[in-house]
Biopython code that builds the backbone (N, CA, C, O; Angstrom):
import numpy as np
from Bio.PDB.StructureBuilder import StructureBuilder

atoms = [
    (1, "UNK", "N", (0.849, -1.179, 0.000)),
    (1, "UNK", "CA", (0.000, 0.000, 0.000)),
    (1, "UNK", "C", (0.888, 1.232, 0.000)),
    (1, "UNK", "O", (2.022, 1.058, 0.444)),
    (2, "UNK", "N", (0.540, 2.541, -0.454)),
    (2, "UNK", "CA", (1.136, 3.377, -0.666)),
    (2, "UNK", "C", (0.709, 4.351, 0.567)),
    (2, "UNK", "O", (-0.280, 4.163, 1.276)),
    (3, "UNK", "N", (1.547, 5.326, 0.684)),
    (3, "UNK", "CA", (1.745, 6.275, 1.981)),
    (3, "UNK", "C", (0.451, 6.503, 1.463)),
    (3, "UNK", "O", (-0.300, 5.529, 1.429)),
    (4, "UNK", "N", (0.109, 7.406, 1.122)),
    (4, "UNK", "CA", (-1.297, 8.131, -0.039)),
    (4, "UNK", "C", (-2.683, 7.345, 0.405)),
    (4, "UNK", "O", (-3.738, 7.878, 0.751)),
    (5, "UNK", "N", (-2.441, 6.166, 0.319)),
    (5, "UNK", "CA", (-3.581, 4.996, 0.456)),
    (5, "UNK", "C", (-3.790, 5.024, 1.947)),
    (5, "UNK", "O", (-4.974, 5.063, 2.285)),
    (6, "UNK", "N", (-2.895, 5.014, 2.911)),
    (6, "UNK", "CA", (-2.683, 4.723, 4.293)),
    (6, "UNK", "C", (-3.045, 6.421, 4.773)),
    (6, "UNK", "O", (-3.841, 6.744, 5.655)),
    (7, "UNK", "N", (-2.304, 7.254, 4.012)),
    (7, "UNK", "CA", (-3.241, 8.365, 4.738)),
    (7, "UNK", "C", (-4.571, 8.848, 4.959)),
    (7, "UNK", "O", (-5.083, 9.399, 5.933)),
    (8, "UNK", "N", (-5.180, 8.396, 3.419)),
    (8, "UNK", "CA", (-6.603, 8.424, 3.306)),
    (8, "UNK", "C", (-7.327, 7.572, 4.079)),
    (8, "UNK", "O", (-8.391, 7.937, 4.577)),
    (9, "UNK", "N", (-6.821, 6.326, 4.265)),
    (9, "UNK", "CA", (-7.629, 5.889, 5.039)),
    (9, "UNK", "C", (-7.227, 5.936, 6.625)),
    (9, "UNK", "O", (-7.810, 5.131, 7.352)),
    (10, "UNK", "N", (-6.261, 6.832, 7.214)),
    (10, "UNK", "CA", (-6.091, 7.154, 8.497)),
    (10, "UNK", "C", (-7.223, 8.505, 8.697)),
    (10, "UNK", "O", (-7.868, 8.589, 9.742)),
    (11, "UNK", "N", (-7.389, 9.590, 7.521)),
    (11, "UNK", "CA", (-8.023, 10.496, 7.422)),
    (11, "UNK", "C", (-9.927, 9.970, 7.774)),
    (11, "UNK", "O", (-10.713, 10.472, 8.579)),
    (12, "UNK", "N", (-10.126, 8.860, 6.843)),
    (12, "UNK", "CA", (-11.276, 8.858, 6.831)),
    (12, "UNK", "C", (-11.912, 8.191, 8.178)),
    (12, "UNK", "O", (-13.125, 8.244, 8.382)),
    (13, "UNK", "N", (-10.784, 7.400, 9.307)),
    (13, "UNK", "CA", (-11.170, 6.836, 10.131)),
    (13, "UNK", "C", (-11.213, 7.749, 11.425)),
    (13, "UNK", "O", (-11.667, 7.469, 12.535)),
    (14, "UNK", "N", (-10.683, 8.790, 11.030)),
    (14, "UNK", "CA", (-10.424, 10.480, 11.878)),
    (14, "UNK", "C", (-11.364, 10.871, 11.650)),
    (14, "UNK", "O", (-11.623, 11.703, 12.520)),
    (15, "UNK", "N", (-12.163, 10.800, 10.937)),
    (15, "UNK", "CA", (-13.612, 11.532, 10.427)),
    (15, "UNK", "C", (-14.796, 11.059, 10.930)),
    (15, "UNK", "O", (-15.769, 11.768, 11.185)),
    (16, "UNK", "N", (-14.726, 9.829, 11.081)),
    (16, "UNK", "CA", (-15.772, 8.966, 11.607)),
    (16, "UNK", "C", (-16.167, 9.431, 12.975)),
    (16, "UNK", "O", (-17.309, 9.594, 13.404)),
    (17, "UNK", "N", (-14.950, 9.629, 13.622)),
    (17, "UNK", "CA", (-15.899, 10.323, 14.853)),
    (17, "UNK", "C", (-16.474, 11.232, 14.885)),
    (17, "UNK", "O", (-17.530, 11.311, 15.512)),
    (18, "UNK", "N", (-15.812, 12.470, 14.034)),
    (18, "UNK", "CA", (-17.001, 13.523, 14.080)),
    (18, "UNK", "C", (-18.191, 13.488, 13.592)),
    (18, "UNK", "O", (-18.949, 14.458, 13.608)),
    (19, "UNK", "N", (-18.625, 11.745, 12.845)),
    (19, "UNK", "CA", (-20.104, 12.006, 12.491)),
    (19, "UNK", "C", (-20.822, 11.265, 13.587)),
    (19, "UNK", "O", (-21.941, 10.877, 13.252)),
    (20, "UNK", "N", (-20.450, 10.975, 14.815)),
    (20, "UNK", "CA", (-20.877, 10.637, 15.883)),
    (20, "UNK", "C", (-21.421, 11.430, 16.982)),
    (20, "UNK", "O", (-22.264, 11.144, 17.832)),
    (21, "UNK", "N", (-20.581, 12.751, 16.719)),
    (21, "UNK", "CA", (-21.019, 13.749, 17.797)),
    (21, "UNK", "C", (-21.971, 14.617, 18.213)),
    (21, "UNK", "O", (-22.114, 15.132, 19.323)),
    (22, "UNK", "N", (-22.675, 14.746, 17.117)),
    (22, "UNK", "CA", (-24.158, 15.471, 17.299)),
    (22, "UNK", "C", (-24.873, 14.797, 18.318)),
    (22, "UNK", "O", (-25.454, 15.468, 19.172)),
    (23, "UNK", "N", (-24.926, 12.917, 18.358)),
    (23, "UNK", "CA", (-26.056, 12.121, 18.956)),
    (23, "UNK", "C", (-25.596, 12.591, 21.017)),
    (23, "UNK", "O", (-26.429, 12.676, 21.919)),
    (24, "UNK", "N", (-24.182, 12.779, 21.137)),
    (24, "UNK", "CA", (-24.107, 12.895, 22.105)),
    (24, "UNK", "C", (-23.852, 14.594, 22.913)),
    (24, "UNK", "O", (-23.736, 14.836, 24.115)),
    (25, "UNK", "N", (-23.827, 15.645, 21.629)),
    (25, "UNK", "CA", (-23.619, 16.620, 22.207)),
    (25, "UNK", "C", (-25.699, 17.076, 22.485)),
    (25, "UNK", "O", (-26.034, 17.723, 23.477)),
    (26, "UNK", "N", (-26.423, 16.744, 21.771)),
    (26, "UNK", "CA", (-27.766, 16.838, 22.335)),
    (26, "UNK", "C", (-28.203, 16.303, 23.653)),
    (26, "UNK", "O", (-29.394, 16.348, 23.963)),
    (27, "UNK", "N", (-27.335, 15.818, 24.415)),
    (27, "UNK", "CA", (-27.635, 15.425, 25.700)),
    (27, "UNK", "C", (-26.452, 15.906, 26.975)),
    (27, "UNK", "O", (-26.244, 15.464, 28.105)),
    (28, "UNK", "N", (-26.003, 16.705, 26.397)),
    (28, "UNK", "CA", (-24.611, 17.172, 26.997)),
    (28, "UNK", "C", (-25.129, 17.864, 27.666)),
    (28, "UNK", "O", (-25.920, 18.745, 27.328)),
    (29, "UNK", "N", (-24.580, 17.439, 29.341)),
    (29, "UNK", "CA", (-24.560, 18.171, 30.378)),
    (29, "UNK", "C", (-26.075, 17.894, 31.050)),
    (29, "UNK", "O", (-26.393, 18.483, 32.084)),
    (30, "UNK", "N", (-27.050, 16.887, 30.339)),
    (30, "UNK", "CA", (-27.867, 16.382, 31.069)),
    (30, "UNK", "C", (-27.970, 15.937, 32.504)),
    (30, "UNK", "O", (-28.752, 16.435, 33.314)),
    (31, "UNK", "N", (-27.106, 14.944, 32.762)),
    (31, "UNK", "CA", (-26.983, 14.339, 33.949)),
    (31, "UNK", "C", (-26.593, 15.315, 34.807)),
    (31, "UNK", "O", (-27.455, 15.449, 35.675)),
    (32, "UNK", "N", (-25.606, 16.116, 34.965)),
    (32, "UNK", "CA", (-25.416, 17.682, 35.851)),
    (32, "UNK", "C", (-26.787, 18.154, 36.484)),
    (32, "UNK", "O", (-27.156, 18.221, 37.656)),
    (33, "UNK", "N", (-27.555, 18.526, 35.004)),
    (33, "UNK", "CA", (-28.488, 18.959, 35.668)),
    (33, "UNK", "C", (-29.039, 18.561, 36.390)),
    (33, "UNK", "O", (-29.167, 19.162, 37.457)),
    (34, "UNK", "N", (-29.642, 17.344, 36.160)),
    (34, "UNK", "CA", (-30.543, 16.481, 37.006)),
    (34, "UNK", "C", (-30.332, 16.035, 38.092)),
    (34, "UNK", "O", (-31.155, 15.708, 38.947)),
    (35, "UNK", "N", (-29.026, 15.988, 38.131)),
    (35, "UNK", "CA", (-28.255, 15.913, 39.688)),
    (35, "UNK", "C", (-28.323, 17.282, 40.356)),
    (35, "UNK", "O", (-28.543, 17.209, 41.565)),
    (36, "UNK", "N", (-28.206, 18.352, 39.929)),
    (36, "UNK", "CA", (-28.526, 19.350, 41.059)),
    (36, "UNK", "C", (-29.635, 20.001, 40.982)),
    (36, "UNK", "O", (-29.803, 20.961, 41.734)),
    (37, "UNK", "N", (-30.567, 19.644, 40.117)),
    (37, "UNK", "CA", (-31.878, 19.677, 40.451)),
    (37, "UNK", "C", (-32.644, 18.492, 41.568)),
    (37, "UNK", "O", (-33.718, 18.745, 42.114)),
    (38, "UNK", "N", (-31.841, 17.104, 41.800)),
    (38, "UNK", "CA", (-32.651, 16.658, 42.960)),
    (38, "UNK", "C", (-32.122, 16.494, 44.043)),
    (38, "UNK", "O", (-32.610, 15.778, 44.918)),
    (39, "UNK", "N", (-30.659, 17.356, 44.193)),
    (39, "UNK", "CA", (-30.273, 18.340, 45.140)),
    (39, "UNK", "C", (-30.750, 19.456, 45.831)),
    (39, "UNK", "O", (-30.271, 20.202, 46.686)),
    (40, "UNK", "N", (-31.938, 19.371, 45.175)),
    (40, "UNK", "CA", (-32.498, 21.162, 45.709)),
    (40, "UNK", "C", (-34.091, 20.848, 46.201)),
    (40, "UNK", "O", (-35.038, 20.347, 45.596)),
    (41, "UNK", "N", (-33.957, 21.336, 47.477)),
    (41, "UNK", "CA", (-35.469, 20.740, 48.376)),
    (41, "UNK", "C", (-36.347, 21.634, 47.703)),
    (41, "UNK", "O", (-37.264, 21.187, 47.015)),
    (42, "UNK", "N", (-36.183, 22.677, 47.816)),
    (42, "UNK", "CA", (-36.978, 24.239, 47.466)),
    (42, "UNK", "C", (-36.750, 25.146, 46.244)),
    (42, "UNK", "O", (-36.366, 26.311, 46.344)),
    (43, "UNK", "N", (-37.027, 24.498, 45.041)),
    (43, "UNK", "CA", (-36.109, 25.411, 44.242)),
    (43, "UNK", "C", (-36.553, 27.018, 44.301)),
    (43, "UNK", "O", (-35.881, 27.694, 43.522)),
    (44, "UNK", "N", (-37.408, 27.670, 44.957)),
    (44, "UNK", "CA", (-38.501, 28.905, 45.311)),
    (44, "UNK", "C", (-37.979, 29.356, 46.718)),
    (44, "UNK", "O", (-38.624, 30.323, 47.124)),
    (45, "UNK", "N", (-37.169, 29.010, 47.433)),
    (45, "UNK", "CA", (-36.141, 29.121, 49.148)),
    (45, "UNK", "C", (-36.167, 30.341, 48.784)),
    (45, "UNK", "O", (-37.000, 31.002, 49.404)),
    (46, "UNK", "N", (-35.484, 30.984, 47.896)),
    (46, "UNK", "CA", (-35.115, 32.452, 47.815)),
    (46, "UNK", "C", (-36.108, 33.020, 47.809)),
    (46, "UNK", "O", (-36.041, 33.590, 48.898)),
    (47, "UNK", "N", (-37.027, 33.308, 47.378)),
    (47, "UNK", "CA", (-38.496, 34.407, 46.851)),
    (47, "UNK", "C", (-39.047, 34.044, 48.501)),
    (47, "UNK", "O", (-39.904, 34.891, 48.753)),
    (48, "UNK", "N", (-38.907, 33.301, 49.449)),
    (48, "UNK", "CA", (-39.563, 33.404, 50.414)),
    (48, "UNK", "C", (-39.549, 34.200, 51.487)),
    (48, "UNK", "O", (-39.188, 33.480, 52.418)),
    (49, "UNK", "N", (-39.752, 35.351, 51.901)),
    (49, "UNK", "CA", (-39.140, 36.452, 53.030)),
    (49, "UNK", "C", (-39.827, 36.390, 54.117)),
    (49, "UNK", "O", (-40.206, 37.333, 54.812)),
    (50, "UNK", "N", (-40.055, 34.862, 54.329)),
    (50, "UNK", "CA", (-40.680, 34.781, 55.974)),
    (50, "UNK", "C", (-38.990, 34.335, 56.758)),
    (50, "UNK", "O", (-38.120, 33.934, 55.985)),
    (51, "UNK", "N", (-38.758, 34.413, 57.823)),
    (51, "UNK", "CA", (-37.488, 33.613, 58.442)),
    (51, "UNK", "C", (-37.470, 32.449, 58.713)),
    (51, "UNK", "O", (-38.470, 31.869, 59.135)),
    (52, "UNK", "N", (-36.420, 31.920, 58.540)),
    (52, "UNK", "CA", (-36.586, 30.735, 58.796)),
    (52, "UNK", "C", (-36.694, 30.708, 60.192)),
    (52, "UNK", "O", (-36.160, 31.629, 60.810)),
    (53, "UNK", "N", (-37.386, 29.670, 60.918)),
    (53, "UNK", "CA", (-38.143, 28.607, 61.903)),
    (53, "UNK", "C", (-36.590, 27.696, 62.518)),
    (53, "UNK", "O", (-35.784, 27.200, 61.731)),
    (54, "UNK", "N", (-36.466, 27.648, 63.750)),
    (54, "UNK", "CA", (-35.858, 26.641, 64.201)),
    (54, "UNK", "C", (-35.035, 27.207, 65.448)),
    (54, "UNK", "O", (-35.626, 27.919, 66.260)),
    (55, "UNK", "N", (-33.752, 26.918, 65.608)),
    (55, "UNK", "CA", (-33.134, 27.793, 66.653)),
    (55, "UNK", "C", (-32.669, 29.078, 66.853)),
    (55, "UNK", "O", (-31.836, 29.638, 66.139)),
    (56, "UNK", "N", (-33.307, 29.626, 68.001)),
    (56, "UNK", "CA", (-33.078, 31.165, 67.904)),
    (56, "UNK", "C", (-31.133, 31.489, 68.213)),
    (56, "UNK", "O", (-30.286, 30.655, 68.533)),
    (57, "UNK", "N", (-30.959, 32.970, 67.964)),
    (57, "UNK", "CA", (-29.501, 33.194, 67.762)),
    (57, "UNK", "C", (-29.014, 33.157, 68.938)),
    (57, "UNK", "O", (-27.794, 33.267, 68.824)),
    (58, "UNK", "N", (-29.313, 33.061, 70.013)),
    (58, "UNK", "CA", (-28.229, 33.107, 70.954)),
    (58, "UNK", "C", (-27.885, 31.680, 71.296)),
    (58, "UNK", "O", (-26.856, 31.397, 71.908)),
    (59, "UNK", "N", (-28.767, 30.782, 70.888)),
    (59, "UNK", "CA", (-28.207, 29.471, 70.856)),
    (59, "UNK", "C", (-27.595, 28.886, 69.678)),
    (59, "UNK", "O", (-26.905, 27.871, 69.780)),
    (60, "UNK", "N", (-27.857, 29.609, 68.276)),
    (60, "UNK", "CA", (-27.102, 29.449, 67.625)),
    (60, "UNK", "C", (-25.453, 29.785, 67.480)),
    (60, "UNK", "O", (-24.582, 29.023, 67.059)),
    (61, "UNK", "N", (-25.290, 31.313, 68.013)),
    (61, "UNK", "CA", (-24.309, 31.733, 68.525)),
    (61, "UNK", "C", (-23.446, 30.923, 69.593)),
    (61, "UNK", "O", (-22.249, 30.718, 69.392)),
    (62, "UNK", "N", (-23.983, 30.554, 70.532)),
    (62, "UNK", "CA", (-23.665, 29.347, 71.475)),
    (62, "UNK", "C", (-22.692, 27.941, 70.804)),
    (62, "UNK", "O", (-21.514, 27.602, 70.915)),
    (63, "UNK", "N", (-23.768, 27.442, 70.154)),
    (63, "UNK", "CA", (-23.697, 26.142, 69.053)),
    (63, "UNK", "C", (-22.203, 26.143, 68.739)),
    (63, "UNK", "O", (-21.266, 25.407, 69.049)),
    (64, "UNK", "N", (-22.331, 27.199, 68.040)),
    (64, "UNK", "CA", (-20.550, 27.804, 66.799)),
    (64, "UNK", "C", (-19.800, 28.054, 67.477)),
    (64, "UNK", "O", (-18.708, 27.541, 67.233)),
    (65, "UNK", "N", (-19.877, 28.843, 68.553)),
    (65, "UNK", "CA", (-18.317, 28.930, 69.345)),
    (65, "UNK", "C", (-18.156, 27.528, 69.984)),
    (65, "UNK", "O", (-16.993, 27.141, 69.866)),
    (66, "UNK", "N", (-19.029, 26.572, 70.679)),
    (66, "UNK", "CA", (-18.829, 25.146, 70.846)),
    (66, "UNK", "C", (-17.584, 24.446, 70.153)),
    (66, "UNK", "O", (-16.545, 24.014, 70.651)),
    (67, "UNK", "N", (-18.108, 24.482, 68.618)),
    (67, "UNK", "CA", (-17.813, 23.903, 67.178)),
    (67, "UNK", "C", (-16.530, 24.536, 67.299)),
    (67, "UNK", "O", (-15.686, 23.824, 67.844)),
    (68, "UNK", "N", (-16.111, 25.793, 66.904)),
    (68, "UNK", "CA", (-14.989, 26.504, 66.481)),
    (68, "UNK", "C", (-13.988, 25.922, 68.327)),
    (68, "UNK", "O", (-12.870, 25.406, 68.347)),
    (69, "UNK", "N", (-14.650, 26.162, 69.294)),
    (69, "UNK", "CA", (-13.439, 25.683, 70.426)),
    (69, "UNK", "C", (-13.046, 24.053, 70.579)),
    (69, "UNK", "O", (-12.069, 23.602, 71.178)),
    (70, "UNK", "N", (-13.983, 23.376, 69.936)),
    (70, "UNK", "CA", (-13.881, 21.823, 69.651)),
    (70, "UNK", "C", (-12.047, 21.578, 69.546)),
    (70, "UNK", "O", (-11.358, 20.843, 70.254)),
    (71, "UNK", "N", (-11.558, 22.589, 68.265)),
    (71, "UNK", "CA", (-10.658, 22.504, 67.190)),
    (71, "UNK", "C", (-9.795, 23.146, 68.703)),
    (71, "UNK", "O", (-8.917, 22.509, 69.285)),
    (72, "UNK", "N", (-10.143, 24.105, 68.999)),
    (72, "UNK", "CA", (-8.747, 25.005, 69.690)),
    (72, "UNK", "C", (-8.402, 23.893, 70.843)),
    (72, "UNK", "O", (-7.223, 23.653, 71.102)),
    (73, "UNK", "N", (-9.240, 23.362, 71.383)),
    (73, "UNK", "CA", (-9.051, 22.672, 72.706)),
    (73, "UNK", "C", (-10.155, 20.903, 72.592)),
    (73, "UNK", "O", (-11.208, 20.363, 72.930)),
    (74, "UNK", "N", (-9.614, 20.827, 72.280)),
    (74, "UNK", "CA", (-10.257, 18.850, 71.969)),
    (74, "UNK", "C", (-10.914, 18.750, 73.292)),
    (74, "UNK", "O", (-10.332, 19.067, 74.329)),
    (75, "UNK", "N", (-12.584, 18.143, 73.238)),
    (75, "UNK", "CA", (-12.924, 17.857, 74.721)),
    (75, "UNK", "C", (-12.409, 16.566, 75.316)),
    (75, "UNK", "O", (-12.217, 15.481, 74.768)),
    (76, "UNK", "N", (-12.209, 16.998, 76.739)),
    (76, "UNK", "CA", (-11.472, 16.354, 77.865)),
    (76, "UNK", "C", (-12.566, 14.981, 78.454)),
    (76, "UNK", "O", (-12.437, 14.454, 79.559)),
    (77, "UNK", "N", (-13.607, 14.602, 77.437)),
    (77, "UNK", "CA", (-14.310, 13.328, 77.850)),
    (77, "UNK", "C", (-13.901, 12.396, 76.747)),
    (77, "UNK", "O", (-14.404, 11.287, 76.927)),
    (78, "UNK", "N", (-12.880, 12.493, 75.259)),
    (78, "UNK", "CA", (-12.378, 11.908, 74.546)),
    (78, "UNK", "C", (-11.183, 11.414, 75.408)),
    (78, "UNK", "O", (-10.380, 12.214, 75.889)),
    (79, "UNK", "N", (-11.066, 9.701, 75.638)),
    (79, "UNK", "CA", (-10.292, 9.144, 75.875)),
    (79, "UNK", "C", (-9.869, 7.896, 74.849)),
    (79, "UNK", "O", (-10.675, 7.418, 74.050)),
    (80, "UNK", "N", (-8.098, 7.305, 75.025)),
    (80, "UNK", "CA", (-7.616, 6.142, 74.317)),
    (80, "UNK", "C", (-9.080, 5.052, 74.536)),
    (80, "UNK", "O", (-9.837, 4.932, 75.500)),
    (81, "UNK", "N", (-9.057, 4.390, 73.235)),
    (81, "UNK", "CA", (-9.564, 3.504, 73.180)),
    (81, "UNK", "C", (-9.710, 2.212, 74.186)),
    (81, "UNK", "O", (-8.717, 1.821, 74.801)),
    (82, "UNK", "N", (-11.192, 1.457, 74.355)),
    (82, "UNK", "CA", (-10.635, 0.818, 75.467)),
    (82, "UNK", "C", (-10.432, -0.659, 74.649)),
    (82, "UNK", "O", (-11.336, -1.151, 73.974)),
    (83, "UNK", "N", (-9.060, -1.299, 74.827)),
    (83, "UNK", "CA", (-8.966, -2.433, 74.336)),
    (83, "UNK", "C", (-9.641, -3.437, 75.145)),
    (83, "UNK", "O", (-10.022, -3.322, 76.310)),
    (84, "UNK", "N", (-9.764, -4.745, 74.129)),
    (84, "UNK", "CA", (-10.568, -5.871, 74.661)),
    (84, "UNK", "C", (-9.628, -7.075, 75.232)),
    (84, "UNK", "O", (-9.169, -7.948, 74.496)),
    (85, "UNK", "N", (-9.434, -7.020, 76.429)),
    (85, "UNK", "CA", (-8.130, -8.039, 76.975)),
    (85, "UNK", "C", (-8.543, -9.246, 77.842)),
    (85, "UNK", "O", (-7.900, -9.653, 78.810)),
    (86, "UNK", "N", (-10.457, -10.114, 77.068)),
    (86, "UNK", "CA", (-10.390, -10.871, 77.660)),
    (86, "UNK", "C", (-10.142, -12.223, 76.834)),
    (86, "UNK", "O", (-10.315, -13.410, 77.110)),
    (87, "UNK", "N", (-9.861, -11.826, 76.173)),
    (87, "UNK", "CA", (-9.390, -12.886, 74.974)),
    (87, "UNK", "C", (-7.707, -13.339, 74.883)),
    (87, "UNK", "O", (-7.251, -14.190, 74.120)),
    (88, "UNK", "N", (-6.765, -12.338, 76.102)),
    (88, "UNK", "CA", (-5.603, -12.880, 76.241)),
    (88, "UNK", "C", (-5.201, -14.061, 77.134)),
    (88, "UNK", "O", (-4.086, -14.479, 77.447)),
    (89, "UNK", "N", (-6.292, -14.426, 77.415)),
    (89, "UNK", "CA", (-5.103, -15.258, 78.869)),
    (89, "UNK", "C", (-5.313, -15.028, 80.579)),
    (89, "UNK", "O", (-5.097, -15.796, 81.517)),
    (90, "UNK", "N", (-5.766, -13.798, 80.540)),
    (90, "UNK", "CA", (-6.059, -12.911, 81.550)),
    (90, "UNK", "C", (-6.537, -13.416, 82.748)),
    (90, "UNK", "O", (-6.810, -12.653, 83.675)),
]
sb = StructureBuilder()
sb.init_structure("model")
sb.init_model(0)
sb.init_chain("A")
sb.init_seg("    ")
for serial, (resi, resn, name, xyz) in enumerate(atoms, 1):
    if name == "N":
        sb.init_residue(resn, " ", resi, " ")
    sb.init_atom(name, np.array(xyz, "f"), 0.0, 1.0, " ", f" {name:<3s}", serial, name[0])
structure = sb.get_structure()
């Protein structure tokens, strides 16, 4: 076979995919959506200007400095694990 012969047909097998791509660019980016659309409880949350319902701020305030001192100072009721030592011999 000649270079000529082998290019054309490297060319035409290069081509073939682009007549494939229409079937899958019409669905492109489908699944995204649909995933963060049944991610979303409320898609209307925003337009609502009542407050939200649940714990008031000084216990929320409370809550977060809890959380944020967790990190600065680890609580002092976390102890080593208790191993199981009746299975030695004991």
């Amino acid at each position: 076979m000649t270079t000529r012969t082998i290019a054309a047909i490297v060319a035409l097998l290069l081509l073939q995919g682009c007549s494939s791509a229409p079937r899958f660019e019409k669905h492109f980016g489908a699944s995204v959506r649909a995933n963060l659309a049944a991610q979303t409880v409320d898609p209307h949350a925003a337009a609502n200007t009542n407050p939200a319902s649940g714990i008031d701020g000084p216990a929320a305030l409370a809550a977060h400095e809890r959380y944020q001192q967790s990190f600065v100072q680890p609580d002092s009721g976390a102890k080593a694990p208790l191993l199981n030592t009746l299975g030695n011999g004991q």
